[in-house]
mmJSON file of the N, C-alpha and C atoms, coordinates in Angstrom:
{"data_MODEL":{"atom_site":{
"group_PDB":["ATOM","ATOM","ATOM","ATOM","ATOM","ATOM","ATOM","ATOM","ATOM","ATOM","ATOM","ATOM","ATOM","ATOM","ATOM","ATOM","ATOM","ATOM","ATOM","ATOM","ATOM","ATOM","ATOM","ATOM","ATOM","ATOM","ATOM","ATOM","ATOM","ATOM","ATOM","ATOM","ATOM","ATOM","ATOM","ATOM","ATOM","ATOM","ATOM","ATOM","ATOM","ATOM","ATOM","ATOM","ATOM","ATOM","ATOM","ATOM","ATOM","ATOM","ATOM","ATOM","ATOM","ATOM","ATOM","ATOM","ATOM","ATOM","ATOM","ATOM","ATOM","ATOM","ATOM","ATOM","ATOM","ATOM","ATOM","ATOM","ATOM","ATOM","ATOM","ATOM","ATOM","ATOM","ATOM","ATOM","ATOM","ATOM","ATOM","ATOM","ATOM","ATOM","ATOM","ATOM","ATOM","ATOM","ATOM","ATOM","ATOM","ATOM","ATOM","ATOM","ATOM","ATOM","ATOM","ATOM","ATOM","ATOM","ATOM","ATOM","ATOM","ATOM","ATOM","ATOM","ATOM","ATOM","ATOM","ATOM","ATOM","ATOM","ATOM","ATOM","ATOM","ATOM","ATOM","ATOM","ATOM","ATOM","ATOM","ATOM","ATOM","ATOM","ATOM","ATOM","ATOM","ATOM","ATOM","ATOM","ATOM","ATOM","ATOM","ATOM","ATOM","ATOM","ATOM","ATOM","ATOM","ATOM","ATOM","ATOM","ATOM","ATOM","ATOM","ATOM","ATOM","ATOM","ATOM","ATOM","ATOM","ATOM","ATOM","ATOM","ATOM","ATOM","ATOM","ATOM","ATOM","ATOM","ATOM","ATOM","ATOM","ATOM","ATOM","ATOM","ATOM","ATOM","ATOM","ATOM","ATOM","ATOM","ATOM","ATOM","ATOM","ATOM","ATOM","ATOM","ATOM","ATOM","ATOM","ATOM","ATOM","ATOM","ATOM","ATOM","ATOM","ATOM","ATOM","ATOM","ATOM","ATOM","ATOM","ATOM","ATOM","ATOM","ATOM","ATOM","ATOM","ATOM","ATOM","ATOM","ATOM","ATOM","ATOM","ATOM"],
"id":[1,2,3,4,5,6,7,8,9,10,11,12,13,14,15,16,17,18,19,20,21,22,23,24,25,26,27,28,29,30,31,32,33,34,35,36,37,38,39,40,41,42,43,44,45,46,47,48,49,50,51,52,53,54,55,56,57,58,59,60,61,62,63,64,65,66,67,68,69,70,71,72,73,74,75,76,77,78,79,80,81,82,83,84,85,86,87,88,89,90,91,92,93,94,95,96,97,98,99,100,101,102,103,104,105,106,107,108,109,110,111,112,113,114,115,116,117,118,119,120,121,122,123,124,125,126,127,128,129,130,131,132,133,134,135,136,137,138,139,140,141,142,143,144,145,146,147,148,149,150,151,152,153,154,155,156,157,158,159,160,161,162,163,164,165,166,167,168,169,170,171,172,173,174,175,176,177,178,179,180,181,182,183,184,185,186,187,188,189,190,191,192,193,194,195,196,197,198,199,200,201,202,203,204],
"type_symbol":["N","C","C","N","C","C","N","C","C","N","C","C","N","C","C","N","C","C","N","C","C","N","C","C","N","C","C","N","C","C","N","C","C","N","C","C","N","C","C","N","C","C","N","C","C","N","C","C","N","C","C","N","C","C","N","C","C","N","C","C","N","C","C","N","C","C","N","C","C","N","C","C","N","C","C","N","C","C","N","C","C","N","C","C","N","C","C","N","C","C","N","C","C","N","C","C","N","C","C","N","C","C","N","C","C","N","C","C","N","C","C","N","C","C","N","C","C","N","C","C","N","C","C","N","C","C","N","C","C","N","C","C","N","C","C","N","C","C","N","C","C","N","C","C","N","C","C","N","C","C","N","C","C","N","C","C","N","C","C","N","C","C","N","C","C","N","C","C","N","C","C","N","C","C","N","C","C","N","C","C","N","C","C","N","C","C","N","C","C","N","C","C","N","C","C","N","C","C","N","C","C","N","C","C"],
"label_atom_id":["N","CA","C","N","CA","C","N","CA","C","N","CA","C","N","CA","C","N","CA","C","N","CA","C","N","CA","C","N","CA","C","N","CA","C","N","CA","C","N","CA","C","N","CA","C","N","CA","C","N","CA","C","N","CA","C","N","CA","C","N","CA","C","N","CA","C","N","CA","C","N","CA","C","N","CA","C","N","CA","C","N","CA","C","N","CA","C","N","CA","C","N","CA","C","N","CA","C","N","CA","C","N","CA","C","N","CA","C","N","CA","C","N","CA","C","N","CA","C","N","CA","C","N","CA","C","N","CA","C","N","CA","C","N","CA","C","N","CA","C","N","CA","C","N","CA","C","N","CA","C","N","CA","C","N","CA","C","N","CA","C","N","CA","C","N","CA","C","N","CA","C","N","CA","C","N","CA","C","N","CA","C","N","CA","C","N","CA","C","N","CA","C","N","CA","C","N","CA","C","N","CA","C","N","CA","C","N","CA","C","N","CA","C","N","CA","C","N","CA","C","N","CA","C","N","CA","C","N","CA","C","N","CA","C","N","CA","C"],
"label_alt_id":[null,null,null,null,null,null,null,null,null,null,null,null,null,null,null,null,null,null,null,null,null,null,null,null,null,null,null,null,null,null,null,null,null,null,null,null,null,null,null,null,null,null,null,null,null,null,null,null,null,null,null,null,null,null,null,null,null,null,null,null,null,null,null,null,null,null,null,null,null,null,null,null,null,null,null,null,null,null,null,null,null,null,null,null,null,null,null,null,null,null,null,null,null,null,null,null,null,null,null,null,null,null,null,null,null,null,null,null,null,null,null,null,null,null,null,null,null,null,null,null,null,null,null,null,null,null,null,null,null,null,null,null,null,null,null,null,null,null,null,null,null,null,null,null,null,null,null,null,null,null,null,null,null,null,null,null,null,null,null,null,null,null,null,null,null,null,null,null,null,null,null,null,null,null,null,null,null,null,null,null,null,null,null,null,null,null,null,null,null,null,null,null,null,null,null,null,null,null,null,null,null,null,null,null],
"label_comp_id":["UNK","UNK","UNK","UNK","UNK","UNK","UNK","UNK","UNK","UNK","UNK","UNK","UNK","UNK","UNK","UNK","UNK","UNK","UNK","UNK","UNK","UNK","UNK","UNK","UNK","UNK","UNK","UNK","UNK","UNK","UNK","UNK","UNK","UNK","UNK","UNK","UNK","UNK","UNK","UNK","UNK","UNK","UNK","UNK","UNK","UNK","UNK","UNK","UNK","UNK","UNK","UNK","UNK","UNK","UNK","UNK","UNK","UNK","UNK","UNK","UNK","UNK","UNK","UNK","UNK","UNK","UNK","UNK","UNK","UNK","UNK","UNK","UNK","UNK","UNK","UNK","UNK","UNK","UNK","UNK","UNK","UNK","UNK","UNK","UNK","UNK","UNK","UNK","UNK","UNK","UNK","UNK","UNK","UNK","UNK","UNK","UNK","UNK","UNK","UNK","UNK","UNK","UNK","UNK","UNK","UNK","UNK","UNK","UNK","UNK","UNK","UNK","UNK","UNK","UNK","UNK","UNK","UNK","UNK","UNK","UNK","UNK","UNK","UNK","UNK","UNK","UNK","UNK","UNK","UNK","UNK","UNK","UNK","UNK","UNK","UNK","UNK","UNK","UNK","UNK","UNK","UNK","UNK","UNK","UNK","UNK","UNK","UNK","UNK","UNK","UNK","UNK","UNK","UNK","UNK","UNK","UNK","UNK","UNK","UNK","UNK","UNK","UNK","UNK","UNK","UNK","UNK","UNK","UNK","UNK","UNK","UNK","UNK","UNK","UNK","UNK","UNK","UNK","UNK","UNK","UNK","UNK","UNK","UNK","UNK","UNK","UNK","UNK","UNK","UNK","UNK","UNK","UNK","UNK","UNK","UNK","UNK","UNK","UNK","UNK","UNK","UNK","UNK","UNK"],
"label_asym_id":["A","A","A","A","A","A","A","A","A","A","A","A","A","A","A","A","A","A","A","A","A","A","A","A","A","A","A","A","A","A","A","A","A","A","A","A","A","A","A","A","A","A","A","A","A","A","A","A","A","A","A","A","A","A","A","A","A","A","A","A","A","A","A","A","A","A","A","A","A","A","A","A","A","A","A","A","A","A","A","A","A","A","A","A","A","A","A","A","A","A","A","A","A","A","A","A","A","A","A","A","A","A","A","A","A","A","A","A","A","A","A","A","A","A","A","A","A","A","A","A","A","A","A","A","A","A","A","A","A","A","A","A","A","A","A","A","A","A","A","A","A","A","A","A","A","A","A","A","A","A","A","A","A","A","A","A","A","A","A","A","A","A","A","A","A","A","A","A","A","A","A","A","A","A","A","A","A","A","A","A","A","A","A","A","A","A","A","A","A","A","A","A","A","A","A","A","A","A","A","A","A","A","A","A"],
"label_entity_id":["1","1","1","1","1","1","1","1","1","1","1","1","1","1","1","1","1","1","1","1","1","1","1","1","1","1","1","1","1","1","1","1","1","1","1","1","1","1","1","1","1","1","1","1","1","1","1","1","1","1","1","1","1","1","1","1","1","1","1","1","1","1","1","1","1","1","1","1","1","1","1","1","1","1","1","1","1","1","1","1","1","1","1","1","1","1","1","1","1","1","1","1","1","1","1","1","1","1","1","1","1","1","1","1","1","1","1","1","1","1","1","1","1","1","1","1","1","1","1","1","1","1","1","1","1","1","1","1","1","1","1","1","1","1","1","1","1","1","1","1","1","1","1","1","1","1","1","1","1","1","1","1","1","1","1","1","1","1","1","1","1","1","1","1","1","1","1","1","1","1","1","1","1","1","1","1","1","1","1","1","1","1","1","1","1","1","1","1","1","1","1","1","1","1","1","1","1","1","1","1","1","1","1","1"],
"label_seq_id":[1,1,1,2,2,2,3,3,3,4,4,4,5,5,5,6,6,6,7,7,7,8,8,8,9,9,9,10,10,10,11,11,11,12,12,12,13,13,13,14,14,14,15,15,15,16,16,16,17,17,17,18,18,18,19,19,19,20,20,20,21,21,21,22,22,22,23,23,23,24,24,24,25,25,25,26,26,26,27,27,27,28,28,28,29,29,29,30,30,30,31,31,31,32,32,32,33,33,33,34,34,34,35,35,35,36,36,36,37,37,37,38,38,38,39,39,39,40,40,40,41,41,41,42,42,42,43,43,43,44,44,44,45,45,45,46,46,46,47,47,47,48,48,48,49,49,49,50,50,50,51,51,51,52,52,52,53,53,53,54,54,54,55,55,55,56,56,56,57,57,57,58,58,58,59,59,59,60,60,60,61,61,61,62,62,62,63,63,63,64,64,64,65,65,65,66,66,66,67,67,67,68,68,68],
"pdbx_PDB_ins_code":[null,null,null,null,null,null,null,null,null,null,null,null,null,null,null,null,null,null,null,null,null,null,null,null,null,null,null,null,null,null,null,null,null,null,null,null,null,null,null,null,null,null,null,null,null,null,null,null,null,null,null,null,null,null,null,null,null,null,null,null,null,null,null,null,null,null,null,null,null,null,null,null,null,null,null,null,null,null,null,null,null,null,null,null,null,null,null,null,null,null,null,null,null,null,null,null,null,null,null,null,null,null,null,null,null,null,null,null,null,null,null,null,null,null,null,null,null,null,null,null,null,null,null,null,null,null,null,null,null,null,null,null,null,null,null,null,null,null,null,null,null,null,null,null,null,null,null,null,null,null,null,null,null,null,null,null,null,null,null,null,null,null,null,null,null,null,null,null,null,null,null,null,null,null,null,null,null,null,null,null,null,null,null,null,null,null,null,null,null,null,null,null,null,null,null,null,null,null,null,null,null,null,null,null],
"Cartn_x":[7.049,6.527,5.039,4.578,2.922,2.44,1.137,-0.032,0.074,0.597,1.288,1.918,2.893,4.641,4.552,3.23,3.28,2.337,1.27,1.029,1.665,2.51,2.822,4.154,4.623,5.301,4.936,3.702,3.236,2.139,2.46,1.858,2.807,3.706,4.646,4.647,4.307,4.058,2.269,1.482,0.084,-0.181,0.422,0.479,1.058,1.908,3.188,1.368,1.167,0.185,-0.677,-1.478,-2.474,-2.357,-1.267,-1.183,-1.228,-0.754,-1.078,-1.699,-2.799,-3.684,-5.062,-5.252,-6.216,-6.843,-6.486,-6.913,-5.716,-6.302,-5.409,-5.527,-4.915,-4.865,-5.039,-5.912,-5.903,-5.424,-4.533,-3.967,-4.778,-6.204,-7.191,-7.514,-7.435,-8.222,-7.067,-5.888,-5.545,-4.537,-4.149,-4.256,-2.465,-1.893,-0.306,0.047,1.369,1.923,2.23,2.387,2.797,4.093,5.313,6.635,6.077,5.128,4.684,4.0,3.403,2.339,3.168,4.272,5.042,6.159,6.415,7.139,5.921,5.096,4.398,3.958,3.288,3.287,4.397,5.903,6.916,6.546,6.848,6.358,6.022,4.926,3.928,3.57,4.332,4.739,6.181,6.843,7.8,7.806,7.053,6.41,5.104,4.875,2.891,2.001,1.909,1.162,0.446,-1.01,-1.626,-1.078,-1.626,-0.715,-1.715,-2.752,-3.295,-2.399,-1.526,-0.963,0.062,0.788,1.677,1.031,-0.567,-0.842,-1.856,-2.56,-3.506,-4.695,-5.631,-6.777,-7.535,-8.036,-8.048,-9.752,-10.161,-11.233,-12.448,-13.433,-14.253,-15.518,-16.042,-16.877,-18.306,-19.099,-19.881,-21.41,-21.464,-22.067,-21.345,-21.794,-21.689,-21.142,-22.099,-21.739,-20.805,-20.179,-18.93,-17.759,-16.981,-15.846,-14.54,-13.572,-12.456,-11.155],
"Cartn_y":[15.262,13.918,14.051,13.891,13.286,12.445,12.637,11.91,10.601,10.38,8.4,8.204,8.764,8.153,7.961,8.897,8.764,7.894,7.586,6.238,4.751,4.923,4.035,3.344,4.716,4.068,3.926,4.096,3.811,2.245,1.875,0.066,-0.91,-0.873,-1.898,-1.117,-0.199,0.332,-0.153,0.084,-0.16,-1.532,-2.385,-3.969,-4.442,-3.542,-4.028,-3.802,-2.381,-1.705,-3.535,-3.292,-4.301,-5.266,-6.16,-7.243,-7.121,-5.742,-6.103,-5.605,-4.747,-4.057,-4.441,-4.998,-5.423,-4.079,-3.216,-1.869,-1.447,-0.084,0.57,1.933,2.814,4.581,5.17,5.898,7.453,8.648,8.989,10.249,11.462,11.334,12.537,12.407,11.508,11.343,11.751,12.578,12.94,14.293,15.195,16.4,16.334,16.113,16.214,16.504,16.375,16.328,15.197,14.715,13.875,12.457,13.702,13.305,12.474,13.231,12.851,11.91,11.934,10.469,9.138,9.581,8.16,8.105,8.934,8.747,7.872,7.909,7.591,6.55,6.215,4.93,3.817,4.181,3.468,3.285,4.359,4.034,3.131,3.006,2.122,0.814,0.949,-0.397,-1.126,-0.178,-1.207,-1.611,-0.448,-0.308,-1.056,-1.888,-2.448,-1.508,-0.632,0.595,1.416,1.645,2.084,3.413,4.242,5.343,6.579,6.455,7.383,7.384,6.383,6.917,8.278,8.133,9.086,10.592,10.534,11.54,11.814,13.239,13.841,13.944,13.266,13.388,14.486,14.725,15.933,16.046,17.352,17.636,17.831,17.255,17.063,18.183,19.045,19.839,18.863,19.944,19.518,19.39,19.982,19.871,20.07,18.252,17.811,18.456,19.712,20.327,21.467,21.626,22.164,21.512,21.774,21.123,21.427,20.606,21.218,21.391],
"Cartn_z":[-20.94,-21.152,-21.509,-22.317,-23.464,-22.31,-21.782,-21.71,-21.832,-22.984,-23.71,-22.942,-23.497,-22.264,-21.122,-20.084,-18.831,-18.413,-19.222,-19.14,-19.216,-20.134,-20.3,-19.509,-18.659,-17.725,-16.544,-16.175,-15.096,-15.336,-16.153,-16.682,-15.459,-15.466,-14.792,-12.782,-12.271,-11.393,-11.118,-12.248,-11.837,-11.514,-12.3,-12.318,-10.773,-10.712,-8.997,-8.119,-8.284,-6.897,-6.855,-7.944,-8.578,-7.621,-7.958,-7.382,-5.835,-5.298,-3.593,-2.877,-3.802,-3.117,-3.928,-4.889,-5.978,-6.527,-6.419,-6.978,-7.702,-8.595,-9.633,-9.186,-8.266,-7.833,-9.142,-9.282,-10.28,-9.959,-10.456,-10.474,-9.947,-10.8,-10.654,-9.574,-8.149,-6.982,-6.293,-6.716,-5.686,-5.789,-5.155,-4.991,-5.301,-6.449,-6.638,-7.889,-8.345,-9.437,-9.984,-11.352,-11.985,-10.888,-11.309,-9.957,-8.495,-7.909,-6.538,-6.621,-7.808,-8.097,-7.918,-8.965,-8.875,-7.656,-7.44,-5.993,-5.365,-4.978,-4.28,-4.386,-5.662,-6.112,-5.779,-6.253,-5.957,-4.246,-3.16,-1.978,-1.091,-2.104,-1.646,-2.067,-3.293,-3.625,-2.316,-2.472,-1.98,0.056,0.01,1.694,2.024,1.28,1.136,1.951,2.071,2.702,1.234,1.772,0.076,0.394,-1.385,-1.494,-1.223,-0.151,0.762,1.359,2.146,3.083,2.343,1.687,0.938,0.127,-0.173,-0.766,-0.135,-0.438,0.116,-1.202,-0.648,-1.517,-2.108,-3.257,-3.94,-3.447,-2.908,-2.578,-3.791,-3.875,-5.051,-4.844,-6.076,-5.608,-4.788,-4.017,-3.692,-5.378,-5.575,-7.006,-8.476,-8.587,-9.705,-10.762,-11.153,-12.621,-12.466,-11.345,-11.407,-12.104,-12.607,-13.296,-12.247,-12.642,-11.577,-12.5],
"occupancy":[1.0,1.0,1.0,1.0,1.0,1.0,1.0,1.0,1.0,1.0,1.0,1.0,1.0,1.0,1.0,1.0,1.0,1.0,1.0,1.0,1.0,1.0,1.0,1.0,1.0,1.0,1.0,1.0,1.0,1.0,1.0,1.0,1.0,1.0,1.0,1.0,1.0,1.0,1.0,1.0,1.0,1.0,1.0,1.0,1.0,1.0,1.0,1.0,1.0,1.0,1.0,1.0,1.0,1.0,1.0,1.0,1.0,1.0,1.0,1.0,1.0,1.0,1.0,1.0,1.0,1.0,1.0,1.0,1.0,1.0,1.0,1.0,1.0,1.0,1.0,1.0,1.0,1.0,1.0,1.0,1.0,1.0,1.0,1.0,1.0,1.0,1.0,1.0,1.0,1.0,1.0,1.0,1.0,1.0,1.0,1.0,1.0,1.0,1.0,1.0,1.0,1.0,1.0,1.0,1.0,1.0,1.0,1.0,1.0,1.0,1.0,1.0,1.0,1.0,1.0,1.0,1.0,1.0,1.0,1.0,1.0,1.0,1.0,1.0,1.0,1.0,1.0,1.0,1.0,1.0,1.0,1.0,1.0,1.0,1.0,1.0,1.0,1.0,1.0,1.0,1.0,1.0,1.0,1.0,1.0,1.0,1.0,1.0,1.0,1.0,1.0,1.0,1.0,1.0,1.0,1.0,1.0,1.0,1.0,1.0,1.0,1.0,1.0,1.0,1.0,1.0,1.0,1.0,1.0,1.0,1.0,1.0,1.0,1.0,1.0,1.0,1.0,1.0,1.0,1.0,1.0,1.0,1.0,1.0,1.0,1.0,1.0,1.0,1.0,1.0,1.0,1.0,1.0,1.0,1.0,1.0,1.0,1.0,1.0,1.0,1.0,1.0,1.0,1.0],
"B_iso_or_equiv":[0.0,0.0,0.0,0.0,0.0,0.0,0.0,0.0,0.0,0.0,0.0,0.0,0.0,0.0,0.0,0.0,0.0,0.0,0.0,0.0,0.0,0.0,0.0,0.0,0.0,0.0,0.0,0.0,0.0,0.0,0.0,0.0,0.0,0.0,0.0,0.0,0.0,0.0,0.0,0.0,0.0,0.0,0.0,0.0,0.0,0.0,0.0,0.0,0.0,0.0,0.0,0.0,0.0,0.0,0.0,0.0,0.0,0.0,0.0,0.0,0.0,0.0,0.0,0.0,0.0,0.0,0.0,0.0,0.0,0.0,0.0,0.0,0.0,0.0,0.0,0.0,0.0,0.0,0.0,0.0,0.0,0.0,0.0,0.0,0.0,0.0,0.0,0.0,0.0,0.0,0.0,0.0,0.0,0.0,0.0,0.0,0.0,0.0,0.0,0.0,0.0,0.0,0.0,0.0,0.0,0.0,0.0,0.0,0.0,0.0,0.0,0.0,0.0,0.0,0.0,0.0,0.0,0.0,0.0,0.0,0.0,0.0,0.0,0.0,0.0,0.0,0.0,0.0,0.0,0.0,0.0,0.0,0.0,0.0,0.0,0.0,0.0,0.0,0.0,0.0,0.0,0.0,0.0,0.0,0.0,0.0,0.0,0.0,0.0,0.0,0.0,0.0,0.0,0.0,0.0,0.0,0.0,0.0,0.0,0.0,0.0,0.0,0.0,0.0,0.0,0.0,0.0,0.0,0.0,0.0,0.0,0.0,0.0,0.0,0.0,0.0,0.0,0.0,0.0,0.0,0.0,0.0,0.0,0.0,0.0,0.0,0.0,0.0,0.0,0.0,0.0,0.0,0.0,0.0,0.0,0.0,0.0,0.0,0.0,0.0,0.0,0.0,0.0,0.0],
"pdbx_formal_charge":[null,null,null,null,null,null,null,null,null,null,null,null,null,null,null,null,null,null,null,null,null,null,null,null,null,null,null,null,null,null,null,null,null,null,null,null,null,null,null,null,null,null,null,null,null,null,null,null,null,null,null,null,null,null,null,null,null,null,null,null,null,null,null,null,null,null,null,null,null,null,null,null,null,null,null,null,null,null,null,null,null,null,null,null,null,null,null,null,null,null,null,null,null,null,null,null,null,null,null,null,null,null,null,null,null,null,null,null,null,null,null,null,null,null,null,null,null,null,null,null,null,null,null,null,null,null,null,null,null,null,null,null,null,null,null,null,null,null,null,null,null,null,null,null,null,null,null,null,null,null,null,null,null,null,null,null,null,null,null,null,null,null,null,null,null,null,null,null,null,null,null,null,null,null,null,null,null,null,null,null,null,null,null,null,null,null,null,null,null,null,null,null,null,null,null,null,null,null,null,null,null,null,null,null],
"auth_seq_id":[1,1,1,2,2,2,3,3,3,4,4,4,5,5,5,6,6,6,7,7,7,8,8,8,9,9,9,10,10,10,11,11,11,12,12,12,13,13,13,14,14,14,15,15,15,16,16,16,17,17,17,18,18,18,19,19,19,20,20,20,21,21,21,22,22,22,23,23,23,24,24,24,25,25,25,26,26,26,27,27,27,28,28,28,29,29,29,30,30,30,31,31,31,32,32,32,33,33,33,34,34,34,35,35,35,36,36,36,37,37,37,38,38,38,39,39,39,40,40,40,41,41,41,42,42,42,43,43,43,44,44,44,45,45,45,46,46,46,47,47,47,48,48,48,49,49,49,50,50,50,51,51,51,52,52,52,53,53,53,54,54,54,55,55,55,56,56,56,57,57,57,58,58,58,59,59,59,60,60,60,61,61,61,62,62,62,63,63,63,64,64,64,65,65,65,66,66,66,67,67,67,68,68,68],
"auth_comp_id":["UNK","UNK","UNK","UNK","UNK","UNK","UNK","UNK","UNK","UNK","UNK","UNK","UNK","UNK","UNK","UNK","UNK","UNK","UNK","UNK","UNK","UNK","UNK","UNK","UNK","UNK","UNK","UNK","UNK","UNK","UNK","UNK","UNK","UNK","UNK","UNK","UNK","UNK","UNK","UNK","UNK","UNK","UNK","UNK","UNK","UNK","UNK","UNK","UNK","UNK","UNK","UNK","UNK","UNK","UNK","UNK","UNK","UNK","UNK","UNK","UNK","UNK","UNK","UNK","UNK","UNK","UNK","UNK","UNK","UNK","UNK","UNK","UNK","UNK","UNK","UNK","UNK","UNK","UNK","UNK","UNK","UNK","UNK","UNK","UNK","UNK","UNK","UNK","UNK","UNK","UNK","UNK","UNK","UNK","UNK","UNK","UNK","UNK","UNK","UNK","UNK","UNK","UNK","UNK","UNK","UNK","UNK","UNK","UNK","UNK","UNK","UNK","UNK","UNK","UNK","UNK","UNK","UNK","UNK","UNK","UNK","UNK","UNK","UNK","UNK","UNK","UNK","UNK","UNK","UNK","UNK","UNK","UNK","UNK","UNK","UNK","UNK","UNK","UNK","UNK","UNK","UNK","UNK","UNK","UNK","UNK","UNK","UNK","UNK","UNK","UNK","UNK","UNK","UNK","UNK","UNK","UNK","UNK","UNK","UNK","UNK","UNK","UNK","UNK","UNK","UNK","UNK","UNK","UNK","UNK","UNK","UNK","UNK","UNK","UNK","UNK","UNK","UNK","UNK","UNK","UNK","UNK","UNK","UNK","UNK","UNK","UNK","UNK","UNK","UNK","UNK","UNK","UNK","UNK","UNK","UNK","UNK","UNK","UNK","UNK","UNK","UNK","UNK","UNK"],
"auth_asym_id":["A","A","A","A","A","A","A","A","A","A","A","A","A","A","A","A","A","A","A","A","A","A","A","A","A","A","A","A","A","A","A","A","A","A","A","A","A","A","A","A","A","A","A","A","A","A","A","A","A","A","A","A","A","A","A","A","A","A","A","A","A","A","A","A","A","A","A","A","A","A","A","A","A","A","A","A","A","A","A","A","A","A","A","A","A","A","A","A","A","A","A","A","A","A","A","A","A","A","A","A","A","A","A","A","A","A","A","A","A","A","A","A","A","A","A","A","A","A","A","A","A","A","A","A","A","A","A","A","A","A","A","A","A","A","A","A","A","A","A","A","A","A","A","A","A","A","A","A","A","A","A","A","A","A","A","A","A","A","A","A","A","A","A","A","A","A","A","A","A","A","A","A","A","A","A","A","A","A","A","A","A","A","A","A","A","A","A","A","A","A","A","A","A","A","A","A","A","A","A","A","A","A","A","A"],
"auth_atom_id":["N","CA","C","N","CA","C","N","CA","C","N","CA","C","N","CA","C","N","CA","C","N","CA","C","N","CA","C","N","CA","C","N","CA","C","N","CA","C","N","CA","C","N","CA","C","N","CA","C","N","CA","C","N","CA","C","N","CA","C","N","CA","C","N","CA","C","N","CA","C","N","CA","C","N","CA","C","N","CA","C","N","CA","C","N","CA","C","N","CA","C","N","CA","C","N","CA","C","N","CA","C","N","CA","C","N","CA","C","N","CA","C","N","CA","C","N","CA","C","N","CA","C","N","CA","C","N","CA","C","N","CA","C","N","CA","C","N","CA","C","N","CA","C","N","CA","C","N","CA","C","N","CA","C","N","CA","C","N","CA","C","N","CA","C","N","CA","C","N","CA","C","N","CA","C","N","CA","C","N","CA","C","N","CA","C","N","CA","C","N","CA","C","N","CA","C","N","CA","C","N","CA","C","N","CA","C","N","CA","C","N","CA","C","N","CA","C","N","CA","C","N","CA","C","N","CA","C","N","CA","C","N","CA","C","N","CA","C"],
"pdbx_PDB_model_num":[1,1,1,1,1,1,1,1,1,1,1,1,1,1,1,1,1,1,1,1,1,1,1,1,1,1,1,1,1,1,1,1,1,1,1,1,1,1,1,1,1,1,1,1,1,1,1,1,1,1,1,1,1,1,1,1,1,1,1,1,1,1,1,1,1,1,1,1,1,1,1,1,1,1,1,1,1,1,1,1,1,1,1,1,1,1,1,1,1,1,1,1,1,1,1,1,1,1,1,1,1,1,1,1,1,1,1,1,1,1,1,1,1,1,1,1,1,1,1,1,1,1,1,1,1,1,1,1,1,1,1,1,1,1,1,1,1,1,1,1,1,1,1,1,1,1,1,1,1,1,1,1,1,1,1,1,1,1,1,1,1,1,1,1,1,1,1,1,1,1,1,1,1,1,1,1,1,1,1,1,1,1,1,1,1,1,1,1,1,1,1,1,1,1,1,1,1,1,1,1,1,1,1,1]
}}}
């Protein structure tokens, strides 16, 4: 699955989160795979529990101009 496609099916999942948490989760903030993302997403959509609870947050360098 393209970058596109997996955006674009996560539109009708971001819109669900949206509405009951007023935020939109990024993928990059958290420490999984594609699969686990949306498992999780679903989750937490249908559990109203945000989707920290379900994933583990991706550790960010301590300086900046490191890349990850």
């Amino acid at each position: 699955m393209s970058d596109i496609e997996f955006n674009l099916s996560l539109r009708p999942l971001n819109r669900a989160y949206r509405d009951i948490f007023h935020e939109i989760p990024c993928i990059q903030n958290y420490s999984c795979t594609r699969d686990e993302y949306v498992a999780a997403l679903k989750k937490s959509i249908e559990t109203g529990k945000p989707i920290d609870t379900y994933l583990v947050k991706a550790v960010m360098p301590q300086n900046k101009d490191v890349l990850i």
